[in-house]
N, C-alpha and C positions, 0 to 999 in steps of 0.2 A: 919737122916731123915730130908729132908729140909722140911717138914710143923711143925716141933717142932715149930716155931715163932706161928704159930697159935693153934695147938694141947693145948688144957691146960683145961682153966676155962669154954669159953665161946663153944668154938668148940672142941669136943672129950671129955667133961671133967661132962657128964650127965650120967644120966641112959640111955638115947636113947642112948646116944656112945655106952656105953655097951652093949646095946642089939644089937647094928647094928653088932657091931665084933663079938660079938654070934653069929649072923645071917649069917655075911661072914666066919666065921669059919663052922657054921653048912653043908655050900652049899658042903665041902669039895670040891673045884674045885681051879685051882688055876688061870683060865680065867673067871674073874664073869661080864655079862653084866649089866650096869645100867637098862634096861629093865626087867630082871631077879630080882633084886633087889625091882625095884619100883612093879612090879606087884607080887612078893612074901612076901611083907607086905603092901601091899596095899596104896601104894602112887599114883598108877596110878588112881585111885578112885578121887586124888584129882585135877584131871586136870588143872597141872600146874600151881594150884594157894593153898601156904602154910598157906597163913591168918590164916583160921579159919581148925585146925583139924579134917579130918572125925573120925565118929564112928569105932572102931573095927581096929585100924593100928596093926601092927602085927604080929607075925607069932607064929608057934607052933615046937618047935626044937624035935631035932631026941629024946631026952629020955622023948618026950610027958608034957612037960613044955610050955605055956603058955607064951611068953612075948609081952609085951605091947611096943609102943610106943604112947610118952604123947603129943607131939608137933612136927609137922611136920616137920615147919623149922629148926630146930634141927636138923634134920634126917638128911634136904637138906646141912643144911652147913658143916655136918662130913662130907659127900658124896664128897661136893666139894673139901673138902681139900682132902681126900684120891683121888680123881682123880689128881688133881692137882698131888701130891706124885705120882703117877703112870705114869704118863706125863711124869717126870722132872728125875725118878730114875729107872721107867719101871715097880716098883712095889711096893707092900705094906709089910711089915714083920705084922702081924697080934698081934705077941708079942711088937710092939711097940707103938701101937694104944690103950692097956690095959695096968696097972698097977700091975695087975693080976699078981702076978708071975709063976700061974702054966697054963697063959695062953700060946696056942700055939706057938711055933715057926716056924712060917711059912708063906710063903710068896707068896698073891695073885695081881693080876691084875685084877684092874677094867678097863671096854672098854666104851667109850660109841659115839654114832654115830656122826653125827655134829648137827644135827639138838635137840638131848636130850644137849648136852654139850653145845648150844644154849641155849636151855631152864634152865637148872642149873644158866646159868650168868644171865638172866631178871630175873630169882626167886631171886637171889641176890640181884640183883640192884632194884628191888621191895621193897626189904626188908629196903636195907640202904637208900631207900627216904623216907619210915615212917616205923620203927621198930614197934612204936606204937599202930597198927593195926593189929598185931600181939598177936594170942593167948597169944605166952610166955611172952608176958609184963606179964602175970597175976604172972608168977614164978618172972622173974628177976626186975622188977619194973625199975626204973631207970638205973639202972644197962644198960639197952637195949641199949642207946646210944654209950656206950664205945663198946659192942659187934657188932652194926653194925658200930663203926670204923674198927674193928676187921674183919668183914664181908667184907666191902670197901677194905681193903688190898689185902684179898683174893680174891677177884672178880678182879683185878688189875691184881695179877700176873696168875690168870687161861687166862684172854687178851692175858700178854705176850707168854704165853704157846700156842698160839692155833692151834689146830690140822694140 
């Protein structure tokens, strides 16, 4: 999986990772749009800006479980790296993105237009010119800086990738 370099601590390595591959597991589909995504936990809500997290992000899975997401940005930058992944190899194995062992094996495609995979890269590049101002300082404290080098990488190579 070429976003292992990024997949770890700061991207895919939360409870929001987990929820989102719950989420992308739940859609059972193996073509998921980013639209699809954002508007069935409510990202769309946040119009394009991660800052500060609305109320109620989210969604409700098929055995009537509740999950939450805590921090938006979070969401956005698993997102990017599994689009990136799906750019660069076509698709995502769902089993890779969990550490879950009895999580699925199986393997989806995220799409997203030019215009939303536009907006994924300024959320980025928003992000890594003041991490700061970002909710998740509140979890990762300093820590934030090393994550938005980490963030900068990937906003790099989604460039080199582009549609």
């Amino acid at each position: 999986m070429y976003i292992t370099k990024y997949w770890g601590d700061f991207i895919g390595g939360s409870d929001d990772s987990l929820s989102l591959v719950e989420f992308l597991d739940d859609l059972n589909k193996e073509e998921i749009t980013l639209k699809e995504i954002f508007t069935g936990i409510g990202l769309d809500r946040q119009n394009m800006d991660f800052r500060q997290t609305v109320e109620n992000l989210g969604f409700i899975n098929s055995t009537g479980l509740e999950m939450d997401f805590y921090y938006a940005i979070d969401v956005v930058t698993d997102l990017a790296a599994i689009l990136l992944e799906c750019k660069i190899s076509g698709h995502v194995n769902l089993r890779e993105l969990d550490d879950n062992e009895d999580a699925k094996n199986r393997c989806i495609r995220v799409v997203a237009t030019e215009e939303e995979y536009t907006g994924i890269k300024v959320a980025l590049e928003d992000f890594v010119k003041d991490p700061k101002s970002y909710d998740i300082y509140e979890m990762v404290g300093d820590d934030i800086i090393e994550m938005a080098e980490i963030v900068k990488e990937l906003r790099k190579d989604l460039l080199q990738y582009e549609l």
